[in-house]
C-alpha positions, 0 to 999 in steps of 0.5 A: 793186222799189224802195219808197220810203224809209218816212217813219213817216207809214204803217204798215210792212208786210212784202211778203210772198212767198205760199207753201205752208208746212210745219212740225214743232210739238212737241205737234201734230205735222205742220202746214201752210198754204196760200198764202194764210196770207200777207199783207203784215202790218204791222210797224210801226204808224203811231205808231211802235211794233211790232207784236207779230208782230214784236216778239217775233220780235226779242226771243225771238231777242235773249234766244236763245229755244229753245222757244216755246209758245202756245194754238191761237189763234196756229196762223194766224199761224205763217206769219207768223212763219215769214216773218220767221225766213226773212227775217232769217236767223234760227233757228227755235225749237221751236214747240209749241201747247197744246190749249185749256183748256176750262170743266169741261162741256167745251162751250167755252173758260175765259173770264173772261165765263163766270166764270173767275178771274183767277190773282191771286184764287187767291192771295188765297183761298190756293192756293199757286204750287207748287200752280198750277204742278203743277195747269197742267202737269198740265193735259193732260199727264202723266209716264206714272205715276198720280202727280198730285202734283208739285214744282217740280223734279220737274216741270222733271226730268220734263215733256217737250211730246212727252207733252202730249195734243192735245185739249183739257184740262178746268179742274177748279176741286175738282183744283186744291182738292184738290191744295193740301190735298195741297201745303198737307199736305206743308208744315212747320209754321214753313213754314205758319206764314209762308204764313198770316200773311195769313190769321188771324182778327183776334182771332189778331193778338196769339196768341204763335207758338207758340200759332198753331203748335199750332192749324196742326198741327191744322187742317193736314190739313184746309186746302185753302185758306189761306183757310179758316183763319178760319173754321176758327180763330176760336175759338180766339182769342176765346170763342163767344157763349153765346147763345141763337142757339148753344143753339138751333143745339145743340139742333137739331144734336143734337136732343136736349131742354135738359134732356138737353143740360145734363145731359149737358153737367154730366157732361162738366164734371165728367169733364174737371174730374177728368181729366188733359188728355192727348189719349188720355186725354180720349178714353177717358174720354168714349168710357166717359162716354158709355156710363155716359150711355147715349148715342151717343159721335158724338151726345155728342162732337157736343154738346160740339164745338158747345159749345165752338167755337161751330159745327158746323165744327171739327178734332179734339175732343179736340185742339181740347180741349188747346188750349184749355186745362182751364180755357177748356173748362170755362168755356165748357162752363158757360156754354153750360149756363146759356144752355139 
């Protein structure tokens, strides 16, 4: 009834009082806990510092703390922290326990063993945080609606834990893909223009705002990582090798013979040499070229993509065209023909 005074020597436990333990969580509803949950846990280690199971009790009732939401893996230690609420006299808060976040085959947790990302790695490749914020919170929750995306003050106006389901929620890595292409979509363009400034090429450093503005809007809708931005825009800051390693890729990708490419590749450089460099315009005059041509307009605008962008990746051709310049299209068009 009366320990000694603690003198730091020993850890510093607490004496517990084993009994049956009922609580309310607000995502699991009725839970429980025999007797034998409690012991005389430690509150202070040896070296001085406290424990976590009681530091947080102190610290979330010092910054008043309403809710408190963990994983499963704190489910056998509520008893504890319900011993020390009781014993300092202190309000519970609202305790709620989220289901687990499992690999996408369901089979067992998301674990950084099996091959799980850190959040930081996200961020890098470039998933936006209004993204992962949305792709968390939706992550066995939902507002009751098909709607998928949301924004940070939608989600605060909306999410409530009594519609947080109790089984597990599957970590689909091409959700949270899909779901930046979403966020990233919904940006303006001097918006993403900030975001991406880490995520150029090299050769973009010295482009004008402008220029790399131009270029955003047009792969904008087809980013789901800011990350892809260099693969997406390297050409348009420095001129593809018009070797042959880019005309065998051309030949094989259209397969067609050199004789037939470069010809087709000629008429193509005469029709843009002769056109008004308008988007529409530049689509009805290859979309007639190709039929005067006798060839099939995607085998034909195929042909003229790899050319000019030294791939097979790329946004809209004529777009990609206008950008570039008339006179970056035509250089590049012919000196393509000469490597064949």
């Amino acid at each position: 009834e009366n320990p000694p005074a603690w003198d730091g020597s020993q850890p510093l436990r607490f004496r517990s009082d084993p009994k049956d333990r009922i609580w309310q969580d607000a995502v699991m509803g009725d839970m429980h806990a025999g007797a034998e949950a409690n012991d005389d846990f430690v509150l202070i280690k040896s070296d001085g510092y406290p424990t976590y199971n009681f530091a947080h009790i102190v610290d979330d009732a010092e910054m008043n703390i309403s809710h408190v939401i963990r994983s499963q893996e704190f489910v056998s230690s509520t008893p504890r922290f319900l011993d020390l609420y009781e014993a300092l006299g202190l309000e519970k808060p609202i305790l709620a326990t989220l289901p687990f976040v499992m690999a996408i085959d369901g089979k067992k947790k998301l674990s950084k063993r099996d091959g799980a990302k850190d959040v930081l790695d996200y961020a890098k490749e470039g998933v936006l945080p209004e993204t992962m914020l949305n792709f968390l919170s939706s992550m066995g929750w939902n507002d009751g609606t098909e709607q998928e995306i949301f924004s940070p003050e939608e989600l605060i106006q909306k999410f409530d834990l009594s519609r947080v389901q109790k089984s597990p929620a599957r970590f689909d890595e091409q959700r949270l893909l899909w779901m930046n292409g979403m966020h990233i979509r919904a940006l303006t363009p001097d918006t993403l223009l900030k975001l991406c400034e880490d995520h150029w090429p090299e050769e973009a450093k010295p482009a004008d705002e402008d220029y790399k503005k131009q270029v955003l809007v047009l792969v904008q809708e087809r980013l789901k990582l800011l990350g892809e931005l260099k693969e997406l825009t390297w050409f348009f800051f420095t001129e593809p090798k018009a070797d042959k390693t880019l005309a065998d890729l051309l030949l094989a990708e259209t397969k067609l013979d050199s004789e037939r490419a470069g010809e087709l590749l000629a008429e193509a450089t005469k029709a843009i040499e002769s056109c008004d460099f308008e988007v529409e315009k530049l689509h009805d005059a290859f979309y007639a070229l190709a039929e005067k041509l006798g060839t099939k307009p995607g085998e034909f605008f195929k042909l003229i993509r790899i050319a000019l962008v030294g791939g097979t990746v790329a946004p809209g051709l004529f777009e990609t065209m206008v950008i570039l310049s008339k006179e970056t299209v035509v250089k590049r068009l012919k000196a393509v023909k000469e490597s064949l």
